[in-house]
Every structure is written in structure tokens, then in C-alpha cells.
PyMOL CGO cylinders between C-alpha atoms (Angstrom):
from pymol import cmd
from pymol.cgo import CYLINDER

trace = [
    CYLINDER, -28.16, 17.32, -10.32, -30.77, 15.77, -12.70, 0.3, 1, 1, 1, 1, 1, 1,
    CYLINDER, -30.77, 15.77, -12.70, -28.07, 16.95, -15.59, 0.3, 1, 1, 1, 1, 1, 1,
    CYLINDER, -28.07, 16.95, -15.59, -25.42, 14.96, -13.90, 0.3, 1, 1, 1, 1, 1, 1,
    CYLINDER, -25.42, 14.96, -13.90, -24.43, 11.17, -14.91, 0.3, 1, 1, 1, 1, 1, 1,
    CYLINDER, -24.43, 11.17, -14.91, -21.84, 9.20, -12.84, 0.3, 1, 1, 1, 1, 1, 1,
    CYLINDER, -21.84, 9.20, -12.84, -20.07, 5.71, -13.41, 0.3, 1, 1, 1, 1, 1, 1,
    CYLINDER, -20.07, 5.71, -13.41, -19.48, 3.69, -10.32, 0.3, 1, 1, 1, 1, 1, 1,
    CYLINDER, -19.48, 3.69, -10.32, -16.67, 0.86, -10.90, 0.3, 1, 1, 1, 1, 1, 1,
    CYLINDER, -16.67, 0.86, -10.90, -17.51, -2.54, -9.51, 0.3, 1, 1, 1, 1, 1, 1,
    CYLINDER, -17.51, -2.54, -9.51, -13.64, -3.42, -9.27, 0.3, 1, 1, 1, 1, 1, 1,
    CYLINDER, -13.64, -3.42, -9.27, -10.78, -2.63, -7.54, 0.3, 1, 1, 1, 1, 1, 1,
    CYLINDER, -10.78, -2.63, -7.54, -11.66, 0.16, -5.55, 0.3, 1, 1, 1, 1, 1, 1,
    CYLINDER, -11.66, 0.16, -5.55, -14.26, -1.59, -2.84, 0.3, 1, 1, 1, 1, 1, 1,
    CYLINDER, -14.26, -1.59, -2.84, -11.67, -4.84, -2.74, 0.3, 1, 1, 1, 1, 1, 1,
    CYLINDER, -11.67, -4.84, -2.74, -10.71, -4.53, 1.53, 0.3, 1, 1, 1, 1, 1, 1,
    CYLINDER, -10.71, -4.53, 1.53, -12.93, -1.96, 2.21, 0.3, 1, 1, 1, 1, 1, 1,
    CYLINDER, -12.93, -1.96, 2.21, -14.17, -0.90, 5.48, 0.3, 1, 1, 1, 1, 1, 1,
    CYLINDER, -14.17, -0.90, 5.48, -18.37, -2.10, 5.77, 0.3, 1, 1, 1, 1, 1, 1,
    CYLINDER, -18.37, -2.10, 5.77, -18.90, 1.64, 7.74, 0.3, 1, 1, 1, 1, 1, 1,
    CYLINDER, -18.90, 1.64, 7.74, -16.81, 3.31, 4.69, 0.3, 1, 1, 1, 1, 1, 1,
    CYLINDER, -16.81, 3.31, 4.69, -19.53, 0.92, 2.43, 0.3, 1, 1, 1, 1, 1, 1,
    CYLINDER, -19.53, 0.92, 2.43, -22.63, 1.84, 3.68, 0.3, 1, 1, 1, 1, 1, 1,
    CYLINDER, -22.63, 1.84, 3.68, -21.82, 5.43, 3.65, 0.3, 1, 1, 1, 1, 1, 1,
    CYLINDER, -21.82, 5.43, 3.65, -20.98, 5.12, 0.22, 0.3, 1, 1, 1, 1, 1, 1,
    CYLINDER, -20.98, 5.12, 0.22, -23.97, 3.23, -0.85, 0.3, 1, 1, 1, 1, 1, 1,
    CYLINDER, -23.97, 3.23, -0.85, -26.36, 6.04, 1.18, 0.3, 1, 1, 1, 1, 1, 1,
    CYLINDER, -26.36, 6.04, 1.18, -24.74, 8.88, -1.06, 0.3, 1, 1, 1, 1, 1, 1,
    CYLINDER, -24.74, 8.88, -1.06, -25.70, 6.98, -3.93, 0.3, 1, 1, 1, 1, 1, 1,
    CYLINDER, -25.70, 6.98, -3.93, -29.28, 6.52, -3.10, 0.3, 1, 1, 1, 1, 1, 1,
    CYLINDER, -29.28, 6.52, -3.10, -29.48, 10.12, -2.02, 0.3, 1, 1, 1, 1, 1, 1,
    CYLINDER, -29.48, 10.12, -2.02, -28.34, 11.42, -5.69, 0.3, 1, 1, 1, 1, 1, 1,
    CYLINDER, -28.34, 11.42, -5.69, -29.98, 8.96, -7.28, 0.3, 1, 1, 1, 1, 1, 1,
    CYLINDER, -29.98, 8.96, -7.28, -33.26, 10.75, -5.31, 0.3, 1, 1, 1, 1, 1, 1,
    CYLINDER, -33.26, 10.75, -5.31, -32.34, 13.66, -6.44, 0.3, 1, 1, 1, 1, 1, 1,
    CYLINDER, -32.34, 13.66, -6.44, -32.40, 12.66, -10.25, 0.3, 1, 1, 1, 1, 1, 1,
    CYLINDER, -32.40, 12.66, -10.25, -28.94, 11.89, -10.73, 0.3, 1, 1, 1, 1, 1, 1,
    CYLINDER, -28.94, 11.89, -10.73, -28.33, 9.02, -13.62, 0.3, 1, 1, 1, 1, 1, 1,
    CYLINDER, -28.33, 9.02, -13.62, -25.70, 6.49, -12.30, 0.3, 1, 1, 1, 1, 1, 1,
    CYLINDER, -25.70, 6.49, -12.30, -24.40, 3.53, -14.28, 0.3, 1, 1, 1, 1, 1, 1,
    CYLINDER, -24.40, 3.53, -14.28, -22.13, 1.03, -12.57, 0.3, 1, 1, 1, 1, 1, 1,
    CYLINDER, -22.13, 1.03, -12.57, -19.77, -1.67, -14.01, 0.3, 1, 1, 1, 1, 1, 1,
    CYLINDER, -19.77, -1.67, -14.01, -16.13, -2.74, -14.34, 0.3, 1, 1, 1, 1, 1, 1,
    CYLINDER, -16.13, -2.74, -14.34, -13.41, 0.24, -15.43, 0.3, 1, 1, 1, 1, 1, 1,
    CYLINDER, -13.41, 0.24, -15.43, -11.11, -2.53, -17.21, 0.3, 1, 1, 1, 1, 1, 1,
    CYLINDER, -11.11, -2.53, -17.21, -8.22, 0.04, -17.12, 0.3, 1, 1, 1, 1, 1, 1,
    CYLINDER, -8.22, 0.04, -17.12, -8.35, -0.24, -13.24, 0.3, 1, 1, 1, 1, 1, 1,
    CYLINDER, -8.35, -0.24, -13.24, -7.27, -3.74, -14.08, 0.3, 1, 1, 1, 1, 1, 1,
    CYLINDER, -7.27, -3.74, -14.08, -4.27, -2.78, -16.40, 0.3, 1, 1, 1, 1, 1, 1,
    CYLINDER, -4.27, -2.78, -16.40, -2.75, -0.48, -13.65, 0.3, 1, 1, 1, 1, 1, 1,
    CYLINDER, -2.75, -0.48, -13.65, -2.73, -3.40, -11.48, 0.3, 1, 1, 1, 1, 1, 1,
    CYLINDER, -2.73, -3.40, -11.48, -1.53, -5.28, -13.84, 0.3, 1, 1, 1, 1, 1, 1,
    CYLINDER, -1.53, -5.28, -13.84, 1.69, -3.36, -15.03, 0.3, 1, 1, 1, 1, 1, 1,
    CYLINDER, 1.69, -3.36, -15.03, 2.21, -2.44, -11.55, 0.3, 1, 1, 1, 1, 1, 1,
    CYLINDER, 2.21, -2.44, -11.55, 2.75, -5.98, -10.89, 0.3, 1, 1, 1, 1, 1, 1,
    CYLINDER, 2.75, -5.98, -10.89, 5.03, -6.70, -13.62, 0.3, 1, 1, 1, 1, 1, 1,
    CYLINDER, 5.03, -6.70, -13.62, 6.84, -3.39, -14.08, 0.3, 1, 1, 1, 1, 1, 1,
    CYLINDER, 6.84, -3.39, -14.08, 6.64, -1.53, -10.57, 0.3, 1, 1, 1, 1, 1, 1,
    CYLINDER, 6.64, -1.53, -10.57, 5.22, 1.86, -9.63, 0.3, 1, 1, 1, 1, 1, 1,
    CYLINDER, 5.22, 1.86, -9.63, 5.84, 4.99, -11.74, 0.3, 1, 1, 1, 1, 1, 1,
    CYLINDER, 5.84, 4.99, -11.74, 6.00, 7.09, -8.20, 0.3, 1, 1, 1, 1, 1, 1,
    CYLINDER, 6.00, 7.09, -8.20, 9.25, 5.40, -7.34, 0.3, 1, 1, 1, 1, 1, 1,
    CYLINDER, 9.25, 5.40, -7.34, 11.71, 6.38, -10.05, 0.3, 1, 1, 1, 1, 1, 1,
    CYLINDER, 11.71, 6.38, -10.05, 9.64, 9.57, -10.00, 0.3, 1, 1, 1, 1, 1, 1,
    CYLINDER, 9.64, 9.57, -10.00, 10.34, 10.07, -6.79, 0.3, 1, 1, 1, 1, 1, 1,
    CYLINDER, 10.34, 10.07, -6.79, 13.90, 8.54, -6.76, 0.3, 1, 1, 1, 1, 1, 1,
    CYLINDER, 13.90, 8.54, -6.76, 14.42, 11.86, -9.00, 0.3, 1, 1, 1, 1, 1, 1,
    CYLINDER, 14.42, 11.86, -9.00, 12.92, 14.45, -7.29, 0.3, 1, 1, 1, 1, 1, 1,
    CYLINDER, 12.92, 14.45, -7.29, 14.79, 13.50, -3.95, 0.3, 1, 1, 1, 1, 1, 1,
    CYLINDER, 14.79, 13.50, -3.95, 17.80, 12.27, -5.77, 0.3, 1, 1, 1, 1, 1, 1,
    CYLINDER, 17.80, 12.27, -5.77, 20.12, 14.58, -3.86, 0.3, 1, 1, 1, 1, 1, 1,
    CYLINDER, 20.12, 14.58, -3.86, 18.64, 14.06, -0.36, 0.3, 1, 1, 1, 1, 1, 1,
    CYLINDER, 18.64, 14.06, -0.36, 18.45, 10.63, -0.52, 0.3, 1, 1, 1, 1, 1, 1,
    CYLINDER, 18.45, 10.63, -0.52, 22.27, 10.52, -1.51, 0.3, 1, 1, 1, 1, 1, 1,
    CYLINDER, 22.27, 10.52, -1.51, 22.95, 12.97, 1.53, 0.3, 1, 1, 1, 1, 1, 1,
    CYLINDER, 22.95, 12.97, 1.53, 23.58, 13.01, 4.95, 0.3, 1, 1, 1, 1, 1, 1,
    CYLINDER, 23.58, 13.01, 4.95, 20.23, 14.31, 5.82, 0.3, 1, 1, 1, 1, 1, 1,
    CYLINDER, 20.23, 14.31, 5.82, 18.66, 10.89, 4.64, 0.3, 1, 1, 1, 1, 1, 1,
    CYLINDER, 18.66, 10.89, 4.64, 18.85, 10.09, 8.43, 0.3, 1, 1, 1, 1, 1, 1,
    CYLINDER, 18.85, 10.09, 8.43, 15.93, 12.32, 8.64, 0.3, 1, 1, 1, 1, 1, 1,
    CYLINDER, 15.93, 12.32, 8.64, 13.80, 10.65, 6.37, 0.3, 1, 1, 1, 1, 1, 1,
    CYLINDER, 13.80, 10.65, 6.37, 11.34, 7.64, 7.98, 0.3, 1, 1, 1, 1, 1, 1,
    CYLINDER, 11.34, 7.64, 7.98, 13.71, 4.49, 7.20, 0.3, 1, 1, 1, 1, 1, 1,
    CYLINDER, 13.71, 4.49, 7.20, 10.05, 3.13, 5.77, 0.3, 1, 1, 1, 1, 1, 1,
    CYLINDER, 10.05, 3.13, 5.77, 9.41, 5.54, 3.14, 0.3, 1, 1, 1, 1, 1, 1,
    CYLINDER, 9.41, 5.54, 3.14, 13.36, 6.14, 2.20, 0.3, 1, 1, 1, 1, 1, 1,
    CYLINDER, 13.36, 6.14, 2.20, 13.61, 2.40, 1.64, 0.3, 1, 1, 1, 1, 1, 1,
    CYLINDER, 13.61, 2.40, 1.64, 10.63, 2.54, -1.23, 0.3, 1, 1, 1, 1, 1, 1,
    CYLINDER, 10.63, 2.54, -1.23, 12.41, 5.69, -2.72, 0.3, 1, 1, 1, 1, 1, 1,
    CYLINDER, 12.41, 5.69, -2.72, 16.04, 3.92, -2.90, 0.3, 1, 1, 1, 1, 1, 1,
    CYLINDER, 16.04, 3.92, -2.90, 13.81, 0.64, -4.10, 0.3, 1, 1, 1, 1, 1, 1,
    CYLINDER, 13.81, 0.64, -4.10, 13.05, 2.50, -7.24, 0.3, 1, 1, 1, 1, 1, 1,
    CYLINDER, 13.05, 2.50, -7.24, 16.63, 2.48, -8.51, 0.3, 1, 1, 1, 1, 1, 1,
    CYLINDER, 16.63, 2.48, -8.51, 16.32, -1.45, -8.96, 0.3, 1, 1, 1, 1, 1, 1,
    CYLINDER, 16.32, -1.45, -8.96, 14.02, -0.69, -11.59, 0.3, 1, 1, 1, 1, 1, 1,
    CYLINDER, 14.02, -0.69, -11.59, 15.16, -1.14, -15.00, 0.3, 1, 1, 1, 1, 1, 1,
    CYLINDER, 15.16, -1.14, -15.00, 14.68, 1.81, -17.37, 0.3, 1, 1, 1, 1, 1, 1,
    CYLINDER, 14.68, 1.81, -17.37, 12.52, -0.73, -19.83, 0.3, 1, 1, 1, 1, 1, 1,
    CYLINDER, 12.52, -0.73, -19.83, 10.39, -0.78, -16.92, 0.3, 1, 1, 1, 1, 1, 1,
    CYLINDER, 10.39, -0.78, -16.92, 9.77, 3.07, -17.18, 0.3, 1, 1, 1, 1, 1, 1,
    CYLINDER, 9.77, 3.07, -17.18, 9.48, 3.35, -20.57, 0.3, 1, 1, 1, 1, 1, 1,
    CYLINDER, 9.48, 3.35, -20.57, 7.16, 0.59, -20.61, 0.3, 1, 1, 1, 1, 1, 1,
    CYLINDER, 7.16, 0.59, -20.61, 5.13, 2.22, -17.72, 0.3, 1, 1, 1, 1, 1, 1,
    CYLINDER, 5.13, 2.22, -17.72, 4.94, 5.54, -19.60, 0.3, 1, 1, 1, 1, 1, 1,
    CYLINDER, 4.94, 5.54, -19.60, 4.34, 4.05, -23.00, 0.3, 1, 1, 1, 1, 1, 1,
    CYLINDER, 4.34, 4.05, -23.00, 1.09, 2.16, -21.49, 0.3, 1, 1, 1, 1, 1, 1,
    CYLINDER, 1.09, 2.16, -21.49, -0.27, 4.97, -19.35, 0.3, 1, 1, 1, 1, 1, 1,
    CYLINDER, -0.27, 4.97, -19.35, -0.57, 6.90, -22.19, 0.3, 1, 1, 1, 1, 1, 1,
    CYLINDER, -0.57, 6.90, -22.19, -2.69, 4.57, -23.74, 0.3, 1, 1, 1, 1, 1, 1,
    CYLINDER, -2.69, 4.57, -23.74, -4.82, 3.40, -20.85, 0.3, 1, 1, 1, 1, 1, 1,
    CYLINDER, -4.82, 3.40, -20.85, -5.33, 7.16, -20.12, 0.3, 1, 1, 1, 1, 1, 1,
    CYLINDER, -5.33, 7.16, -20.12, -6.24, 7.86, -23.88, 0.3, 1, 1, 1, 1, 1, 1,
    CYLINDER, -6.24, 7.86, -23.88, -8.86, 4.61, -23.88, 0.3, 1, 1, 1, 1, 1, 1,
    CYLINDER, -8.86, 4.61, -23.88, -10.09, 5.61, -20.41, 0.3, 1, 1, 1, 1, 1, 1,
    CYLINDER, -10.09, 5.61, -20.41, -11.28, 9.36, -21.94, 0.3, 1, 1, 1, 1, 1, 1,
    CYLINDER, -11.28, 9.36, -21.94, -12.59, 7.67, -24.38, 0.3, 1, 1, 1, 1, 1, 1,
    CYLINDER, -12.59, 7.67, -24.38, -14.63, 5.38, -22.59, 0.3, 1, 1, 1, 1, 1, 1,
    CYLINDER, -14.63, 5.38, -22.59, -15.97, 7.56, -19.52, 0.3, 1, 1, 1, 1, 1, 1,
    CYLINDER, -15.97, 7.56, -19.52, -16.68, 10.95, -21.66, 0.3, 1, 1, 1, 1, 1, 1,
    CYLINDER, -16.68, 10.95, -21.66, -18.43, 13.08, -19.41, 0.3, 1, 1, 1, 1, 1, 1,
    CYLINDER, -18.43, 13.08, -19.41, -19.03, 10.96, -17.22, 0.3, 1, 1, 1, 1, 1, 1,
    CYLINDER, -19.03, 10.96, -17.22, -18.28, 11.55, -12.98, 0.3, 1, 1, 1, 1, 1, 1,
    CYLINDER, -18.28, 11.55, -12.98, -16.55, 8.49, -11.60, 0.3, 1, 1, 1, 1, 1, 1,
    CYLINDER, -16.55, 8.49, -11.60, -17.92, 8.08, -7.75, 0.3, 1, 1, 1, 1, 1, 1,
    CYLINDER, -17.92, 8.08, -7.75, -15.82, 5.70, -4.69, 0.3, 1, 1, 1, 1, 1, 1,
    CYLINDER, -15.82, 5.70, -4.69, -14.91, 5.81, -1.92, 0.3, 1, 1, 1, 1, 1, 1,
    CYLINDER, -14.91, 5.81, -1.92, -11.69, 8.10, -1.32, 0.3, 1, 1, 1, 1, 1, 1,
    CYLINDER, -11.69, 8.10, -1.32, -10.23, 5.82, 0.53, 0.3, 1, 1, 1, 1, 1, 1,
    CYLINDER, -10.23, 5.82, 0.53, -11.35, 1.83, 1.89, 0.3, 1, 1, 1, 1, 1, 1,
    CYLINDER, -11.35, 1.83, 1.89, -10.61, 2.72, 5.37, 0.3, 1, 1, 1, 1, 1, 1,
    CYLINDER, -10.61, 2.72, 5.37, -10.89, 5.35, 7.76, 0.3, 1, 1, 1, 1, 1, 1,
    CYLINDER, -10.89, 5.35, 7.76, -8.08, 7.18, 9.78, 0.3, 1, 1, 1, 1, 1, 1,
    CYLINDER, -8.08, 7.18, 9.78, -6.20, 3.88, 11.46, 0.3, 1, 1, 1, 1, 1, 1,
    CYLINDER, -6.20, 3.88, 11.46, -4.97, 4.05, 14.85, 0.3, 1, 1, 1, 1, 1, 1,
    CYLINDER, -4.97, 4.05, 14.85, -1.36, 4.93, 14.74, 0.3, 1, 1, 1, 1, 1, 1,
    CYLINDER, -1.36, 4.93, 14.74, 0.68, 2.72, 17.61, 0.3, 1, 1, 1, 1, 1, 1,
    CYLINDER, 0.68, 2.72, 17.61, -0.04, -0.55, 15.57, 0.3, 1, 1, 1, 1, 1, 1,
    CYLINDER, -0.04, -0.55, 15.57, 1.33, 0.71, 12.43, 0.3, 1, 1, 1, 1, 1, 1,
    CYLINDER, 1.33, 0.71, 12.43, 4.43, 1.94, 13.76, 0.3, 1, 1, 1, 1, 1, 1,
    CYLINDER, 4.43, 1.94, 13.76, 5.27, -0.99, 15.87, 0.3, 1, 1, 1, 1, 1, 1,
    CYLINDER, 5.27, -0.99, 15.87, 5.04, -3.18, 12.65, 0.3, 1, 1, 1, 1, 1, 1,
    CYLINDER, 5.04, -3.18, 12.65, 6.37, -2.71, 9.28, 0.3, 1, 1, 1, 1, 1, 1,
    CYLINDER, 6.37, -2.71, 9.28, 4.08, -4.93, 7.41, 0.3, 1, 1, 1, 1, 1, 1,
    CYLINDER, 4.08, -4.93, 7.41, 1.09, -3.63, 8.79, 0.3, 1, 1, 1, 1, 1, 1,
    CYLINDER, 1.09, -3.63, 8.79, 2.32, -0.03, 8.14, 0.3, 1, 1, 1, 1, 1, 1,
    CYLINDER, 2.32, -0.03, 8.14, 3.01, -1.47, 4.33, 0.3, 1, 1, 1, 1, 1, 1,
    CYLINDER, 3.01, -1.47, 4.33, 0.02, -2.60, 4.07, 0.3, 1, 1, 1, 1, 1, 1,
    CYLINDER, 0.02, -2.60, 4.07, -1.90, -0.56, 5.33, 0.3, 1, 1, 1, 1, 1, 1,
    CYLINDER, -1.90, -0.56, 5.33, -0.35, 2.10, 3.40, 0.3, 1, 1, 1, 1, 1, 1,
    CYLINDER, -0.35, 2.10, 3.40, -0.42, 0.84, -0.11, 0.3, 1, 1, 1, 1, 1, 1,
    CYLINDER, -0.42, 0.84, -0.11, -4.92, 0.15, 0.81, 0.3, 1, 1, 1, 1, 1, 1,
    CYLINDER, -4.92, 0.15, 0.81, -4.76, 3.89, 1.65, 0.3, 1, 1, 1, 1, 1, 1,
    CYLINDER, -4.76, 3.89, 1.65, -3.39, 4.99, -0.77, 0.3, 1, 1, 1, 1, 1, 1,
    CYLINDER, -3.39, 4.99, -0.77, -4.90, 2.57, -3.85, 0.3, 1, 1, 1, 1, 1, 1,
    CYLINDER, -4.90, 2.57, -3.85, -8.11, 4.37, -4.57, 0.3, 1, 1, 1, 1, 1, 1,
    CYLINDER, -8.11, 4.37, -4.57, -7.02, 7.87, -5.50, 0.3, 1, 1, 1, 1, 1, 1,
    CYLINDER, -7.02, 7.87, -5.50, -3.55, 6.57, -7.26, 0.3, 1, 1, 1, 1, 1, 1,
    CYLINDER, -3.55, 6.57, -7.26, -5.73, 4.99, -9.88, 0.3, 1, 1, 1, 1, 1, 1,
    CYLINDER, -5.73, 4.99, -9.88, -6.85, 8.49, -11.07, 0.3, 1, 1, 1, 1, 1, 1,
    CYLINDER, -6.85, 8.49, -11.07, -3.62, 10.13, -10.35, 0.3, 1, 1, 1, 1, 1, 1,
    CYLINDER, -3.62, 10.13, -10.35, -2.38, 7.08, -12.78, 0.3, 1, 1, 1, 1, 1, 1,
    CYLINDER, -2.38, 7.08, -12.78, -4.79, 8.40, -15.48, 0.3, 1, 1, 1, 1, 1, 1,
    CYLINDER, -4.79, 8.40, -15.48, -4.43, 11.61, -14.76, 0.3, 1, 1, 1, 1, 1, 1,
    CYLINDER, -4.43, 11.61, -14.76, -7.87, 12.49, -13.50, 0.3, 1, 1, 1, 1, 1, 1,
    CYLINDER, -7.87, 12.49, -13.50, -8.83, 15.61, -11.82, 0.3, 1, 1, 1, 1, 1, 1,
    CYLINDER, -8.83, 15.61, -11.82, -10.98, 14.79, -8.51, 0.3, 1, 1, 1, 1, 1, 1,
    CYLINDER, -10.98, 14.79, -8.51, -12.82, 16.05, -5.80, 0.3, 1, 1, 1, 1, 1, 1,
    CYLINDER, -12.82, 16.05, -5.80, -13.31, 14.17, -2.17, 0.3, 1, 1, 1, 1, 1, 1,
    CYLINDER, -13.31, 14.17, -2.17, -16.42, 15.56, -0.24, 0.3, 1, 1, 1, 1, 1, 1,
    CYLINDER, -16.42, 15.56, -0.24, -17.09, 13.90, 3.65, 0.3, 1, 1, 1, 1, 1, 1,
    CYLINDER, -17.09, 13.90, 3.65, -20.18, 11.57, 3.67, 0.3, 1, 1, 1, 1, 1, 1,
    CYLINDER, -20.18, 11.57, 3.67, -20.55, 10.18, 7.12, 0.3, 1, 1, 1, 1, 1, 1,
    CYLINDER, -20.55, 10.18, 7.12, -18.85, 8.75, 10.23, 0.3, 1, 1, 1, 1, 1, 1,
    CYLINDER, -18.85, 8.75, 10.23, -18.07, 5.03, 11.19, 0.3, 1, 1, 1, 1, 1, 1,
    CYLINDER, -18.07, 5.03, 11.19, -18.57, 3.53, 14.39, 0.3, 1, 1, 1, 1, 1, 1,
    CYLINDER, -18.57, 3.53, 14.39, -15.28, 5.63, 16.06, 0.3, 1, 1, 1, 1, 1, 1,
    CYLINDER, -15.28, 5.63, 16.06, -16.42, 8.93, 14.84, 0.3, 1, 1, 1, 1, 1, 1,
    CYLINDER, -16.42, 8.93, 14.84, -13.81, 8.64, 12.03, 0.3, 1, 1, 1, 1, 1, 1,
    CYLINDER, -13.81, 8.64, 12.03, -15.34, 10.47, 8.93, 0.3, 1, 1, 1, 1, 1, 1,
    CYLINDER, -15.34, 10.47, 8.93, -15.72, 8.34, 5.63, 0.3, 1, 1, 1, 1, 1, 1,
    CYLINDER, -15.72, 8.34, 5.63, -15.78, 10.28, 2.14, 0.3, 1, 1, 1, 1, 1, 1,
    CYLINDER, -15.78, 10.28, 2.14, -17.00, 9.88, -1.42, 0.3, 1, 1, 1, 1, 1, 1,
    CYLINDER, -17.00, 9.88, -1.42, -14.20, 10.86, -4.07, 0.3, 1, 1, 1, 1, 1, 1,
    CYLINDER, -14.20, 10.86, -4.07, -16.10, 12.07, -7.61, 0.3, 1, 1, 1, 1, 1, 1,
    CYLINDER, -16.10, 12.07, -7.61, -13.65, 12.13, -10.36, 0.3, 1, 1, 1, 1, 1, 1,
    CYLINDER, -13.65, 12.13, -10.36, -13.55, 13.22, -14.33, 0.3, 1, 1, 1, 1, 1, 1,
    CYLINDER, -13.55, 13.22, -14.33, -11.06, 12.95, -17.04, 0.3, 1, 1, 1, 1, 1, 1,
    CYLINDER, -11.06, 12.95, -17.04, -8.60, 15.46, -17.17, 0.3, 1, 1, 1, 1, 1, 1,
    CYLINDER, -8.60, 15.46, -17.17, -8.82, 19.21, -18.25, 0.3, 1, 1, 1, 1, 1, 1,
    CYLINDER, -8.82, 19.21, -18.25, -12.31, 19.02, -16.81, 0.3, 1, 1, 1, 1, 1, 1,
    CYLINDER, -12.31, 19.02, -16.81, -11.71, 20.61, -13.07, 0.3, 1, 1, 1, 1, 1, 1,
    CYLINDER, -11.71, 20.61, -13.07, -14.35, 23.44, -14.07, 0.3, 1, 1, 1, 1, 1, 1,
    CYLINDER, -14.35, 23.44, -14.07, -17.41, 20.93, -14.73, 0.3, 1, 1, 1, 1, 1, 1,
    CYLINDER, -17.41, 20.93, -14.73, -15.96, 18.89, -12.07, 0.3, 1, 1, 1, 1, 1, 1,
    CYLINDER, -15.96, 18.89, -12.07, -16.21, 21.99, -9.54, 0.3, 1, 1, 1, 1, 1, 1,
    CYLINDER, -16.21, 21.99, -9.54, -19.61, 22.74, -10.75, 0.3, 1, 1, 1, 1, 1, 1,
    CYLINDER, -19.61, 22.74, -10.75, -20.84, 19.03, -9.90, 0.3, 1, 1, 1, 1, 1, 1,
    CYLINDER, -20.84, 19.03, -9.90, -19.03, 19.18, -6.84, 0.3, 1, 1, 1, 1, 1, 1,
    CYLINDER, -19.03, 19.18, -6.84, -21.30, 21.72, -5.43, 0.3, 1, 1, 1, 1, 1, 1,
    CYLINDER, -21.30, 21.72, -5.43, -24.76, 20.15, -6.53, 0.3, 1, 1, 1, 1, 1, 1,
    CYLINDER, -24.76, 20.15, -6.53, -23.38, 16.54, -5.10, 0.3, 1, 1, 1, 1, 1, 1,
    CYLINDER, -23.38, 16.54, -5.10, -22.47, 18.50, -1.65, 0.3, 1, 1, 1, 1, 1, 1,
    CYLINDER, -22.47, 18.50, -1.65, -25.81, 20.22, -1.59, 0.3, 1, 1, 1, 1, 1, 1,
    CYLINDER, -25.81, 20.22, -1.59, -27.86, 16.28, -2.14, 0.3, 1, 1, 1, 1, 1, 1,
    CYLINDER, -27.86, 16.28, -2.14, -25.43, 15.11, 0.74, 0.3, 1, 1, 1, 1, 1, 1,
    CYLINDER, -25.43, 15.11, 0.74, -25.89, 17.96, 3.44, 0.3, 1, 1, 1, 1, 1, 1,
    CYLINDER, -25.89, 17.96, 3.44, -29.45, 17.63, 3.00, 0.3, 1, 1, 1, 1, 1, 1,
    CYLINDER, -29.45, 17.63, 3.00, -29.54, 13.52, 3.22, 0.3, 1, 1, 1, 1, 1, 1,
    CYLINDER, -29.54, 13.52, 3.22, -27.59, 14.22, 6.52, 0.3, 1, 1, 1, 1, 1, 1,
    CYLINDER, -27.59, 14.22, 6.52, -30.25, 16.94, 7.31, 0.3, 1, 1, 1, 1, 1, 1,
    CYLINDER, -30.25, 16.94, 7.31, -32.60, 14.18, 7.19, 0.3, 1, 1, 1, 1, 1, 1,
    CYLINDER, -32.60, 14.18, 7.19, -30.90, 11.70, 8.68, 0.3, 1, 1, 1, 1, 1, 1,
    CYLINDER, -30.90, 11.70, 8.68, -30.35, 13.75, 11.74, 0.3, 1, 1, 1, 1, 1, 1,
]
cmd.load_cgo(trace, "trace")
């Protein structure tokens, strides 16, 4: 673990996030930086740019997955799809194809300056902002569900975006017994020494929650 160095971003990925999913995080940190870990934090300015061109272009998933489903969507199986999710699939066809190639022609870049700047470095945050969120809300209202949905889903799409490979390992419980987790990422091609740090990180936490317990 004393081998290991790890990059924490400052932006983005704590915006909204849950203070139980917080402290957790923060309590993994201290317990590998015990351990002899070297961590680093500051801003990952390509976090930023994803936001950014999301904004102004839309979401690469949609036309992606406007493809994939192309023929179900157009079919009389649709029905079966939740209206929610089959509505941001049929979305992506108001996208212009500028947009894509745009989208495409950036990512490359960011993911290209992003290698650059991280090197070996493990990126550590939370998974996700939130825990689990009770269900019956969500379904009774479509902006919560939206919403709610996109915060879920925002930490680990910015490595998918930059095409990271990533591991999520549990780290503690909030208040409801709902478990929290620490996601540590690397640039891509690098699942073995990913793996390998995987392991050592799990082994700091289990004992930290020896401890603690």
C-alpha cells in the first residue's frame, strides 16, 4: 500500500452528496493514508469539460443507445419499456449528428490529456453521492426519479466518459443501514495494476472496520 499513490478530485464528484456517504469516504482516506498510502487531491479539469459538452452537445449514451435499441424502440414491444427511460432513448434522435461528432472528436482528446495528466495514478470517490433511495417517492414523481437518477448515475459516467477501468469496494453504512462505497479508478488498459491495488485498499479497509468495531 506504501507503493500506491491516489488523486482525489475536489470537483464534481462530492457536488449533492450524501454527509453519511462523506464521512465514510473521508475515514477510508485517513485509513490508507495510515497505512502509507501517498494521496494528492485537487481539481480533474476534464471533469469540467464533460460537463461542459454535455451541456451544450447532449449525452453520448443517448444516440448510443438510440442504436443499440433502434429496433425495439420502433416496435410494438416499446410498451414494455418504462415510459421514463424510453423517452431519454427516443430523446437522442433530436440530436444533431454535429453533436456526435463533436462529442466523439472531444472525448478523444479529454481522454488523451486525462492519461496524460493522472499517469499511474488511482483516482478515489465516492461511487455514488447517495445511498440506495427509497423507491415509492421516485416512482410517484418524474422529476424526482430524473433527478435522482442523473446524481446516481454522475460519478461513475465520468470514467466511463474517459474510458477508465474501475473498481467499487463497500466502506461503511449510513444512518438506514444503506452501505456507502469508495470507487478507485485508473486510466485505461490498466485493470491488472488496478486489481492488484484493489486488494491492498480492501485489506486497509477491513481492518479500519476491524477497529472500528
Amino acid at each position: 500500500i506504501d507503493q500506491l499513490k491516489f488523486f482525489i478530485p475536489s470537483n464534481v464528484v462530492f457536488e449533492n452528496a450524501q454527509e453519511a456517504v462523506i464521512q465514510n469516504f473521508e475515514a477510508s482516506v485517513r485509513a490508507l493514508e495510515q497505512a502509507g498510502a501517498t494521496i494528492t487531491r485537487g481539481v480533474c479539469d476534464e471533469f469540467d469539460d464533460i460537463g461542459a459538452l454535455a451541456r451544450k452537445h447532449g449525452y453520448l449514451v443517448g444516440p448510443e443507445a438510440l442504436d443499440v435499441h433502434w429496433d425495439l424502440v420502433h416496435s410494438a414491444q416499446a410498451k414494455q419499456i418504462d415510459p421514463r427511460i424510453l423517452d431519454r432513448i427516443l430523446d437522442a434522435g433530436e440530436m444533431s449528428a454535429r453533436d456526435l461528432l463533436v462529442i466523439q472528436r472531444k472525448r478523444a482528446r479529454l481522454i488523451e490529456k486525462n492519461r496524460q495528466a493522472l499517469d499511474k495514478q488511482i483516482v478515489l470517490f465516492p461511487t455514488t453521492p447517495i445511498t440506495a433511495p427509497k423507491l415509492k417517492p421516485l416512482e410517484e414523481d418524474d422529476d424526482l426519479y430524473l433527478q435522482t437518477n442523473k446524481l446516481m448515475l454522475r460519478n461513475t459516467a465520468l470514467g466511463n466518459f474517459l474510458d477508465w477501468c474501475g473498481v467499487a469496494l463497500p466502506n461503511g453504512i449510513d444512518e438506514n443501514q444503506m452501505p456507502t462505497s469508495i470507487l478507485l479508478s485508473m486510466t485505461s488498459g490498466r485493470d491488472s495494476d488496478l486489481l492488484a491495488a484493489a486488494l491492498s485498499v480492501e485489506s486497509v479497509l477491513l481492518k479500519a472496520d476491524d477497529r472500528s468495531t
